[in-house]
N, C-alpha and C positions, 0 to 999 in steps of 0.2 A: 020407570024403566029399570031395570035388572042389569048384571055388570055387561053378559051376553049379548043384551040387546044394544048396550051402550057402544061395548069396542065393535059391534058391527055396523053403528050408524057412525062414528067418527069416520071422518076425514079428512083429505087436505081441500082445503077450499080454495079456489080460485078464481070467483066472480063473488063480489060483495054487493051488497043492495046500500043504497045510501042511509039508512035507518040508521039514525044513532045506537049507542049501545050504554044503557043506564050505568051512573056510578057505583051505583049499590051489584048490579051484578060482576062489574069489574073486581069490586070489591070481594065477590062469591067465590070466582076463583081465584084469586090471589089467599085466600084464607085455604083453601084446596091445597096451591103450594103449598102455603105455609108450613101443614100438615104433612108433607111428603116427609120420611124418616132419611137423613144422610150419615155418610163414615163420620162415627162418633161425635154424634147430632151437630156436627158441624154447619150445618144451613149455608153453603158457600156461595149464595145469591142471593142479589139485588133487581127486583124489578120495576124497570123505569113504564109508566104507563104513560102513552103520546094518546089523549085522547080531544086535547085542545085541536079543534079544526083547522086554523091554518098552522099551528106549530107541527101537525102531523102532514100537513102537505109538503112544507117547506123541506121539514125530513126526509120523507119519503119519496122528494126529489132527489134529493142530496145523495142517500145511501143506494138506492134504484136506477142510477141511471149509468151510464159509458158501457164498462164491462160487466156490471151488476144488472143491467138492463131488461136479463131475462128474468129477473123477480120483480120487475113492473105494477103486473095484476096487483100486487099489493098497497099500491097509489089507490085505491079503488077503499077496501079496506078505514072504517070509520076509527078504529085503536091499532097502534102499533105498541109494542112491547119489547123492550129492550133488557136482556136478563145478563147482565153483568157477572161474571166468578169473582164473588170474596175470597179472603183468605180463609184457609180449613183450619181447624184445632191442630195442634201440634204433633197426635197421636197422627191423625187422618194423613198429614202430610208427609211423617217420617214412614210410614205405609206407601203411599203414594211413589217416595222415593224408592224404597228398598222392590214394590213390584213391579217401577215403571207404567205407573197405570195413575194419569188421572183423575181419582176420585170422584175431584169437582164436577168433573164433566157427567162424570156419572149419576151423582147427585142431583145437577140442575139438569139434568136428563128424567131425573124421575118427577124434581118437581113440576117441569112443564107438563110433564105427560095427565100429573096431577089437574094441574093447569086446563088444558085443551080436554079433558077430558070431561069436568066441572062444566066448562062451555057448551061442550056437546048436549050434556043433559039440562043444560040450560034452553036451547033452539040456539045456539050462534054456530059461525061455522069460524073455523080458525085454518092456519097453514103454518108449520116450522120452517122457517129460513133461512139458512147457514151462509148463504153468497150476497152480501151486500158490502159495503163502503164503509169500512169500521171505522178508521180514521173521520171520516164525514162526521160519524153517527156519534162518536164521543166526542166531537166537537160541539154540533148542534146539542148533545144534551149535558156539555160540561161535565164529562165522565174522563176522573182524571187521566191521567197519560200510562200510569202502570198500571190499572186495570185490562181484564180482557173480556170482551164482547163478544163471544161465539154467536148465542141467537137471536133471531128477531122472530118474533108469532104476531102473523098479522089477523086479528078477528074485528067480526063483525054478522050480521044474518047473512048467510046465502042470500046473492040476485037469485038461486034457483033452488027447489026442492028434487034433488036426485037421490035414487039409492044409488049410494056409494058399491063402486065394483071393486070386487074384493082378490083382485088375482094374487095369489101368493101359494110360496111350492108347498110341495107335497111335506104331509109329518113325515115322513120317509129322509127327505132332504135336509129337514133341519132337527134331528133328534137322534139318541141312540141310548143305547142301554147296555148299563155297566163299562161299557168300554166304546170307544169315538167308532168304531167301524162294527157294532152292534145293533141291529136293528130296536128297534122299541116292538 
């Protein structure tokens, strides 16, 4: 599969088939992240993989349920992944400071994409999850108290083989040239 064909069959998935999901391909994408470049190769994540059966149920009660309830479907889901922000290089952070921006987030932004993208061309389907039960979720996995927990990716095969619908605006909408109100 070619990069084209790749970001057109990714997804967010949200029906999992009960099939396990082999160690070695967990392993495939996480080497994927590994690989993702961040501000001055800082690597500012940690990825926790819940693929033990009941330790991922228990979880995925815990963090999925009250007001986090509409991220449910991912109860369903045979690996849950938890991507912790390390700390960045020193360079990365006095950046960070002086633009107000982030970095980390940007960083483990690119390596999930690394991540869920690996999966894709693997045959799994995955889903990025920003609304869950952090507190819950760094408790059940002993993730000490000042770290922070932005995402959860929950993968595993699709219950269903769908082409992914792709609606998103026009180049028009999100592009411009030489200047923000230049057309491209």
């Amino acid at each position: 599969m070619n990069f084209d064909e790749l970001v057109l069959k990714r997804r967010s998935v949200r029906r999992f088939s009960a099939r396990p999901v082999r160690r070695e391909d967990i392993l495939r994408c996480l080497e994927a992240a590994r690989l993702a470049p961040s501000a001055c190769n800082s690597q500012p994540w940690k990825f926790i993989v819940v693929d033990d059966p009941v330790k991922k149920d228990r979880l995925a009660d815990r963090i999925f349920s009250g007001i986090y309830s509409m991220n449910e479907f991912a109860k369903s889901a045979p690996v849950i992944v938890a991507v912790v922000s390390e700390k960045m290089k020193l360079w990365a952070a006095i950046g960070a400071r002086v633009r107000d921006t982030r970095y980390c987030l940007i960083d483990i932004g690119i390596a999930c994409e690394h991540f869920v993208l690996k999966a894709t061309e693997l045959g799994f389907g995955s889903c990025w999850i920003g609304w869950f039960d952090e507190k819950a979720l760094k408790r059940e996995l002993a993730v000490p108290k000042d770290k922070r927990v932005d995402i959860v990716i929950a993968l595993g095969y699709p219950a269903e083989e769908k082409a992914p619908v792709k609606l998103r605006k026009f180049m028009e909408e999100i592009s411009a040239s030489n200047q923000y109100d230049c057309p491209i």
